[in-house]
Structures are given as C-alpha cells and as structure tokens.
N, C-alpha and C positions, 0 to 999 in steps of 0.2 A: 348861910353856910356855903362854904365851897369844897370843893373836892378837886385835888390832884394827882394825876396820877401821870410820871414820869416815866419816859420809852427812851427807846434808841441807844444805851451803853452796849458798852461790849469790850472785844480787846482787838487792838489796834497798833500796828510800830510808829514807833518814833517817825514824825515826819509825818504821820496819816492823820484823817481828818472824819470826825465823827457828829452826828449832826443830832442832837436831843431836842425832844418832843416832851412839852407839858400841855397836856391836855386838860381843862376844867368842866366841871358840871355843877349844877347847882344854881350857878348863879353867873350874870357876863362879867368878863375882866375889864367893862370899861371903865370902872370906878376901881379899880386898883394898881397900884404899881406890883409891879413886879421882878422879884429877884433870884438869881440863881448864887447858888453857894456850892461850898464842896468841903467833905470832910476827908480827910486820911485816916489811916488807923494810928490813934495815938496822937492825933494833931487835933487843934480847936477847928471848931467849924468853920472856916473861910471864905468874903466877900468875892463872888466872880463878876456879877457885874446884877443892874439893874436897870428896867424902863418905865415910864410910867405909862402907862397904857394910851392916855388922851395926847400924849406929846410926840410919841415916837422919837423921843431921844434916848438913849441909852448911854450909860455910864458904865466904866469896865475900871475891875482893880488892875493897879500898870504893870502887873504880873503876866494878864491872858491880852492886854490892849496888842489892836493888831493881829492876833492872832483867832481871835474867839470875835462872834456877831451875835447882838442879839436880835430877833425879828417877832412880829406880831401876827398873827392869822386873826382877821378878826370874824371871819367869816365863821370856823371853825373854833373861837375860842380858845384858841392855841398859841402857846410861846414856844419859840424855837432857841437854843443856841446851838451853832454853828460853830464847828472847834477844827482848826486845823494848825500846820506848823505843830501837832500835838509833843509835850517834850514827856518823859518818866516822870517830870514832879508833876503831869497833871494828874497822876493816879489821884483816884480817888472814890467817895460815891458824891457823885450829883443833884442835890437838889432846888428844886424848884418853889418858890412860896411868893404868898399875895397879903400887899397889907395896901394901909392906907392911901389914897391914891394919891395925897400930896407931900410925902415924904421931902426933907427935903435930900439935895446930893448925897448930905453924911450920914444922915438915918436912914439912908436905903444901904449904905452897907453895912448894918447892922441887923443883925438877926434877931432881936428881940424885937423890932420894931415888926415885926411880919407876927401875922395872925394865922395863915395857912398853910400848911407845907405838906408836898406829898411824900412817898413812902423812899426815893432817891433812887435812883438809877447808879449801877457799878460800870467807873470807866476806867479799865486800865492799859497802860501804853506802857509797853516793850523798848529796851532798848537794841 
C-alpha cells in the first residue's frame, strides 16, 4: 500500500508559478511510475504529465510542456511538479498517483492504469 498526500495549491495570477508536493509513506516510489493529473469542475480527469521513478525521464501532456517540470526527491520520497507561465485553463484540482513502474508512454497517461492516488490539492489561477 502507499499513501499520498498532495500540498502546495492555492490561488495564484496568471503568469505565477506554483510548485506541488506529493509526499508518499508506505512504501519507496522506486518501483513506480508516477503521474500527475488534474480535474476541473465538470471536466474528465486530465493527463499532466508522468515519470517513471528508475528513469528520471518525464513525459508531459503538450498542453502544460514547457511550462510545468516534473522532479524526484528520492531522498524524501517525494514528487514535485513545478508549474509556471500558469494560464486560467490550469484551474483545477491536482492529483497525484503511483502505478506500475513500467508503464509504457501511453498508459502512463491514463488514469486507470494508476493504482494510487492521493486526496488532490486545489490550484486556481486568476486572470
């Protein structure tokens, strides 16, 4: 089992840059990839991006590329992503989840393919 729990939303203008924290317990992320998603009110769940933990590569939907990083703390068992250039369509809430660690590209941006997800952090951006 793992446990996540997502920090750092809040509300932010256009143009500012907001930095989310998934912290895990349980169990280490080095056997999982990991992805972050975001919902809108009224929208489907949405692909922001994924890493796989053993790789440190990350993949981003071409929506947040450029704009949004993702990083690893391995020290702390922590994923970050990093959001700046933030526009109004990124409102949303943010979450973060862990699945298999060799997903490949296209089933990391998919959300069934994840096994864990924490409770989502609220980011919204002012225009």
């Amino acid at each position: 089992q793992v446990q996540l729990v997502e920090s750092g939303g809040g509300l932010v203008q256009a143009g500012g840059s907001l930095r989310l924290s998934c912290a895990a317990s349980g169990r280490t992320l080095s056997s999982y990839n990991m992805g972050w998603f975001r919902q809108a009110p009224g929208k489907e769940r949405e692909f922001v991006g994924h890493i796989r933990w053993s790789s440190d590569n990350p993949y981003y939907a071409d929506s947040v590329k450029g704009r949004f990083a993702i990083s690893r703390d391995t020290v702390k068992n922590t994923v970050h992503l990093q959001m700046s250039s933030l526009k109004p369509e990124d409102t949303a809430t943010y979450y973060c989840a862990a699945g298999p660690e060799y997903l490949t590209t296209y089933d990391g941006t998919q959300p069934e393919r994840y096994d864990y997800w924490g409770q989502g952090t609220q980011v919204t951006v002012s225009s």
